[in-house]
N, C-alpha and C positions, 0 to 999 in steps of 0.2 A: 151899923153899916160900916163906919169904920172898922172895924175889930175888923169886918171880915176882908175888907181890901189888905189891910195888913197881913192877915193871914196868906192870904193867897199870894202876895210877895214872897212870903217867907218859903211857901212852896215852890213857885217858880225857882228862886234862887236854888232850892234845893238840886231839881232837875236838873238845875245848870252843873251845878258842881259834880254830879254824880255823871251826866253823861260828858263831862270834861274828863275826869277820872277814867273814866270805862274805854276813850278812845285813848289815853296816854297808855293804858298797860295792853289794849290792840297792837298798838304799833310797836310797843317794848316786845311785844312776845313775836312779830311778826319778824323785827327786825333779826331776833334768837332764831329764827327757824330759818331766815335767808343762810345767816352764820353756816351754821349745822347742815344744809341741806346744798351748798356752793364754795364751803368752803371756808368763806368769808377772806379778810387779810389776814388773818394771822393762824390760817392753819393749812398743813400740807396737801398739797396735791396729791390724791391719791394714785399710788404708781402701780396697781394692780395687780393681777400674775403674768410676766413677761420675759421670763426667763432670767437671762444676763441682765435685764434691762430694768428690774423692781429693784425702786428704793432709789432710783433717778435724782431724785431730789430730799433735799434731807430735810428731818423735823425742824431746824434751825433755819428762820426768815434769811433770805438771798443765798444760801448757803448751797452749790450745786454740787454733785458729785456727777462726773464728765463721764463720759461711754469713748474712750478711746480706741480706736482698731490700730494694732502696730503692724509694721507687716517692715523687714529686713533684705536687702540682696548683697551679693559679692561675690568676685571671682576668689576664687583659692588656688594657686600656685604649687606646683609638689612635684617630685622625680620621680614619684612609686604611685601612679593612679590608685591601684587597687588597693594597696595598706591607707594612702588618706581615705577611701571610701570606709573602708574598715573602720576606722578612729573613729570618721563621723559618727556612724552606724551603730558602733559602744558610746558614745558619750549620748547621739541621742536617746539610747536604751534605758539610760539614768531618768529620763525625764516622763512626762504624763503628755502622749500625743498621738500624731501618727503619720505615716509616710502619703501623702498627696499624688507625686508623682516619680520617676524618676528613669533614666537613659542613659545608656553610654553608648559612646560612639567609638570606633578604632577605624585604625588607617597605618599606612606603611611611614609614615614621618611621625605623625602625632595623636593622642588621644585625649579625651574629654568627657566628663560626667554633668548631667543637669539632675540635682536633685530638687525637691519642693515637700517640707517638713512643715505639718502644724503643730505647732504646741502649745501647751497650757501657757494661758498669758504672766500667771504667776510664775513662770519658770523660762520666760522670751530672754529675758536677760543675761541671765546663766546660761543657758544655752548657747546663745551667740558669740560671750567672753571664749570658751569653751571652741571655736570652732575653728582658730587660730593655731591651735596646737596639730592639727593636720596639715599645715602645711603655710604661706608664707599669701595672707590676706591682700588682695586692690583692689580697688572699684568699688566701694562698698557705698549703700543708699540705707540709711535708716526714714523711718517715718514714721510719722505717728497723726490718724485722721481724726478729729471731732466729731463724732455723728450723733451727738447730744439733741437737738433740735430736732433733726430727720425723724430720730428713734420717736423721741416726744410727739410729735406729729402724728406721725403711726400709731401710735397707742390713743392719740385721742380720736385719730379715726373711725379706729378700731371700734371703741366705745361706744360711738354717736352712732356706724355701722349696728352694730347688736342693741342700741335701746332702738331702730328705725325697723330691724327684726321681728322683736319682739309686739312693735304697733301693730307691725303686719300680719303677723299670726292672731291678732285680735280681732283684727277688720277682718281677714278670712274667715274664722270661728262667726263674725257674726254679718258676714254676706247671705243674701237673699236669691240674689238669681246668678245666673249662670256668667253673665257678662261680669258683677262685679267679682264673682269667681275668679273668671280668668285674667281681670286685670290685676287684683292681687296677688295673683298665683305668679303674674311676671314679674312685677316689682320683687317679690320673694325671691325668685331665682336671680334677679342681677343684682341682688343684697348680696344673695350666695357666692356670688362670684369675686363680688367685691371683697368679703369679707376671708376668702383664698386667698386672692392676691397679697391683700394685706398682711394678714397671717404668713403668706412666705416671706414677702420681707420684712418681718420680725424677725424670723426664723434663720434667713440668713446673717443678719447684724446678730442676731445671738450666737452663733455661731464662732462670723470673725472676730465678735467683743472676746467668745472662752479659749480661742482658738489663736496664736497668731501665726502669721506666717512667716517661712524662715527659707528663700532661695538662694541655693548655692551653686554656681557651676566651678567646675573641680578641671585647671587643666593640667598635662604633664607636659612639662622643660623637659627637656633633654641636656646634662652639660654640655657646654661649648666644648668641641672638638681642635685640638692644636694640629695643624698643617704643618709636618718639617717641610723645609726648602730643599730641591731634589741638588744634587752634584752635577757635575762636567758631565760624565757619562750619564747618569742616568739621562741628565738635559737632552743629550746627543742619544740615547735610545728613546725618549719620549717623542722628539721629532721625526726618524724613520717611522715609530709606530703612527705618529699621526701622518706624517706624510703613506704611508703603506692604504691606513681608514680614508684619505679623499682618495686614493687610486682606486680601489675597492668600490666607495661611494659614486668614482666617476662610472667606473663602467655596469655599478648598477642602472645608474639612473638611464644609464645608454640602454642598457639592453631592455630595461621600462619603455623607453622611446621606440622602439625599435619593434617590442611586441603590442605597443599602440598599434604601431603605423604600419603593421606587418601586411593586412588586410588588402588598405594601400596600394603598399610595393609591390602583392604580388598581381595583383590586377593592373597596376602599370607594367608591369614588367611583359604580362600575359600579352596587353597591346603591344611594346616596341618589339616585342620577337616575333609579333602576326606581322606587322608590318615588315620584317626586315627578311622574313621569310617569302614573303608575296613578292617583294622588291627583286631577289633572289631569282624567284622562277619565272617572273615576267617582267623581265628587263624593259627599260621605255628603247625604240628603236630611235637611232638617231637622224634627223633627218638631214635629205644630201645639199650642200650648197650650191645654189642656181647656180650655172655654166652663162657667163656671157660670153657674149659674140664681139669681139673685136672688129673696127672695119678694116681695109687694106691699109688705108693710111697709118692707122695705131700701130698697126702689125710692124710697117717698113719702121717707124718709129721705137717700138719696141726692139727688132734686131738691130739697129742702128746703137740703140744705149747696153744692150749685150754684145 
């Protein structure tokens, strides 16, 4: 009886040890497959296919490698428009890019060029040293934007976009009636849409990350012109000739007045000569002063003082 009590400890114990065992290499292989399957801490984030934008992050812990967009402006100063155009136009030829936009504009005193140059980022530098030899640089704005984060964001989008995808074409393949048809069939198309959008802007940060940009407006000076100071005479012919231009001036602006108002005058005119004409043929008669009557007394009175 004893033997077998002891026996059957020795068993128990057994069990113990072996499913003690069996759950420590569970959780060692479990925590191997978290690693492997997320990542874990100490391996890189995968940066997938993204154009400009793969290899965002390097195999080296904290170590980032930045997605900078540069982008350049300045005026350029010159006495020959069209030879700095030219210059630019050779030195940009030296480089891997391409022309964006570009205008000129002319006029009787001055003119000007707006150009807009992308180029390869490997060569933003060069290029811009380079842009000073046409002509005499001001105003200039460099910059340089971080869109590290942004980019990153997008991409992880992107991802979580295409595995919600791919669910969906599963739950479609394994819908049943018509209704869960078309409710997966909508989820599918604003994945779709989503997954456009997204995609464009990637597409444009990869763009400005290969691409940068290089704005120039281009204007022409003219040198300053020297004034001589005129003589006696000429002073004294400058003055008749201006005096001769306000004489000139007065009686244009008179005779401007005058074919305003011309309408006017002849319609006044038309009255005072009806009238003076009417007055003319039918004179007012004058009338006669009353006659009084003197009495005798006034009479004797009046030959009295004559």
């Amino acid at each position: 009886m004893k033997n077998k009590n002891v026996l059957l400890k020795v068993l128990c114990l057994v069990l113990i040890l072996l499913t003690a065992f069996a759950v420590a290499a569970c959780g060692s292989s479990g925590d191997k497959a978290f690693d492997n399957d997320f990542g874990g801490a100490g391996n890189a984030v995968p940066s997938g296919e993204a154009g400009a934008g793969a290899g965002i992050i390097s195999e080296n812990p904290g170590s980032v490698n930045r997605l900078i967009v540069y982008s350049y402006s300045c005026s350029l100063y010159t006495d020959d428009l069209d030879g700095a155009l030219g210059i630019l136009t050779e030195k940009f030829s030296d480089y891997t890019g391409y022309m964006e936009s570009s205008s000129v504009t002319r006029n009787d005193s001055t003119a000007w060029a707006s150009l807009v140059f992308r180029v390869k980022t490997e060569h933003y530098a060069a290029f811009v040293n380079d842009i000073g030899g046409a002509g005499t640089v001001r105003d200039k704005t460099s910059r340089g934007d971080d869109v590290t984060l942004t980019y990153v964001d997008l991409q992880y989008r992107k991802e979580a976009k295409e595995e919600e995808y791919k669910r969906l074409l599963v739950l479609y393949d394994r819908a049943n009636s018509i209704s869960e048809i078309t409710s997966v069939n909508a989820r599918l198309a604003e994945a779709e849409r989503e997954l456009l959008a997204l995609n464009a802007q990637l597409f444009s940060f990869d763009s400005q990350l290969e691409y940068s940009k290089v704005s120039v407006t281009v204007y022409q000076s003219e040198p300053p012109k020297t004034e001589e100071k005129p003589g006696f005479w000429k002073t004294i012919g400058n003055a008749f000739a201006g005096s001769g231009k306000a004489i000139a001036a007065f009686f244009k602006y008179v005779a401007v007045v005058l074919i305003y108002a011309g309408p006017f005058l002849l319609i006044g005119a038309g009255i005072f000569f009806g009238i003076f004409f009417y007055r003319r043929k039918h004179p007012r008669k004058k009338k006669a002063a009353p006659q009084v009557h003197a009495s005798p007394a006034e009479q004797d009175h009046i030959k009295e003082n004559s």
